[in-house]
C-alpha positions in Angstrom: -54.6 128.8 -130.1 -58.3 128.3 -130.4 -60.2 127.4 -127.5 -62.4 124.9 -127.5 -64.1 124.8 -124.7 -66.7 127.0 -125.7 -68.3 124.5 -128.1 -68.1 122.1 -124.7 -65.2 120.3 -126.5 -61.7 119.8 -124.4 -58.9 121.7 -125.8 -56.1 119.4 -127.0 -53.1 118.6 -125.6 -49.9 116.3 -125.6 -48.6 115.3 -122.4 -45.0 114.4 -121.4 -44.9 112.2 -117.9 -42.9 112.0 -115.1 -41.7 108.9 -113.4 -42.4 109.1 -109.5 -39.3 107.8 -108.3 -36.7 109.6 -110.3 -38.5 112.7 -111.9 -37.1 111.6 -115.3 -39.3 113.3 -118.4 -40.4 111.1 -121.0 -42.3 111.4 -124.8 -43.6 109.5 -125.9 -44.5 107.2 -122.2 -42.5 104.5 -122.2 -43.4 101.1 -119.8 -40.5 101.3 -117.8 -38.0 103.8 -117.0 -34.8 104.1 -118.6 -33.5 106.0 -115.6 -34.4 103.6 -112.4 -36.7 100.6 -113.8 -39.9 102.1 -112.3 -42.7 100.5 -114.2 -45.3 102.6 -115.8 -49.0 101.2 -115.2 -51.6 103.1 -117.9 -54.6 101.6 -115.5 -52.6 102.9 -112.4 -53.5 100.1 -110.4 -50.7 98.0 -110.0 -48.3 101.0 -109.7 -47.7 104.3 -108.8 -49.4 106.9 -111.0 -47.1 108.6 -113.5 -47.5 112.6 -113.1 -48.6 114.1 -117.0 -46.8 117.5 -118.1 -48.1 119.5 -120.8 -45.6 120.0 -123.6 -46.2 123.6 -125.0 -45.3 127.0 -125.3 -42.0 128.4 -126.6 -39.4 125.6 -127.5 -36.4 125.9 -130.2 -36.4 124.5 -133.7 -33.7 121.7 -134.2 -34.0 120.7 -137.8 -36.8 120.9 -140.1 -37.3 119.6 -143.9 -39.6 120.4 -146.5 -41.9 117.4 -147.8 -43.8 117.2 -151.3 -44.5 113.8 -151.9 -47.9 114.7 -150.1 -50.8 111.6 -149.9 -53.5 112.6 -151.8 -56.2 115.0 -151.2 -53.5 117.6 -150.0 -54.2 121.1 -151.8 -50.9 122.5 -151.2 -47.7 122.3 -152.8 -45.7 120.4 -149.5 -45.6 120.8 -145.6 -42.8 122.0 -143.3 -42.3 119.1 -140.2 -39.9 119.8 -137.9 -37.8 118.7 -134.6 -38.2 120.9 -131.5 -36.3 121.1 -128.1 -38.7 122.4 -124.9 -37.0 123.9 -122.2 -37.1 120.8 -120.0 -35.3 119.1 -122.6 -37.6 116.6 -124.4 -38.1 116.5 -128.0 -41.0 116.2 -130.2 -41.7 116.8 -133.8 -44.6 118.0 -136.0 -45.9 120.1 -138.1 -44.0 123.3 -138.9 -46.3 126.9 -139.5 -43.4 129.3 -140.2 -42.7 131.1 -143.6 -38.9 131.3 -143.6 -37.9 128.3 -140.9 -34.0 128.8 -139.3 -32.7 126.3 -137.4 -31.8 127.5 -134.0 -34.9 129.6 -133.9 -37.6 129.8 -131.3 -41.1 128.8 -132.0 -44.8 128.2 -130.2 -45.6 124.9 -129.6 -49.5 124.3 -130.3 -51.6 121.2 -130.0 -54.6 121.3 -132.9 -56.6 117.9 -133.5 -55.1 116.5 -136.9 -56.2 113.1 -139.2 -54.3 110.6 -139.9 -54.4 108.9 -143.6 -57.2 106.3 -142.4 -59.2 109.5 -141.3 -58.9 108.5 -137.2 -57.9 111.8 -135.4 -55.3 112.5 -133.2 -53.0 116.1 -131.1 -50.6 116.5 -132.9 -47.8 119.6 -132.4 -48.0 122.7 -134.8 -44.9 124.7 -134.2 -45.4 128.6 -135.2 -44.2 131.7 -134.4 
């Protein structure tokens, strides 16, 4: 993982949270929870603060697919995407950084800054060994 700090630049991350009446894990947030109807506030004024939990580390590789109908300006031939499972549960997807990707194997979940097709950025999960 490459730390960015030393250019005075956070290092990325993606955050799960954690409703604070039933310790249910969500990601993506929702606005209410599906397990008690606790209400998630972003501004944190109206109600109770939602604890973040950073989703990375070693999770375990669900599916995966192969895509080469890439937008343009992609050099390569097609990306690897694929469907994890973290320890705690949740599930994410992203890209995939693995040569010879099994199903049922373990990978490294990552965060790196990514760009979407309208060139805005965003953290986004690479998933490596």
């Amino acid at each position: 993982m490459i730390d960015f700090s030393a250019y005075g630049v956070q290092t990325p991350v993606v955050n799960a949270v954690k409703c604070p009446s039933c310790g249910k894990l969500f990601y993506p947030a929702p606005m209410i929870c599906s397990g008690c109807g606790e209400r998630r506030d972003p501004s944190g004024i109206i109600f109770k603060d939602w604890e973040t939990v950073s989703l990375s580390g070693e999770c375990t590789l669900l599916a995966w697919t192969r895509v080469y109908a890439l937008p343009e300006g992609y050099e390569m031939q097609y990306l690897l995407f694929g469907i994890v499972e973290f320890p705690n549960g949740l599930r994410a997807s992203g890209r995939l950084n693995v040569d010879q990707p099994v199903t049922g194997m373990k990978v490294n979940a990552e965060v790196e800054v990514m760009e979407n097709s309208k060139g805005k950025e965003f953290d986004g999960f690479v998933f490596g060994s």
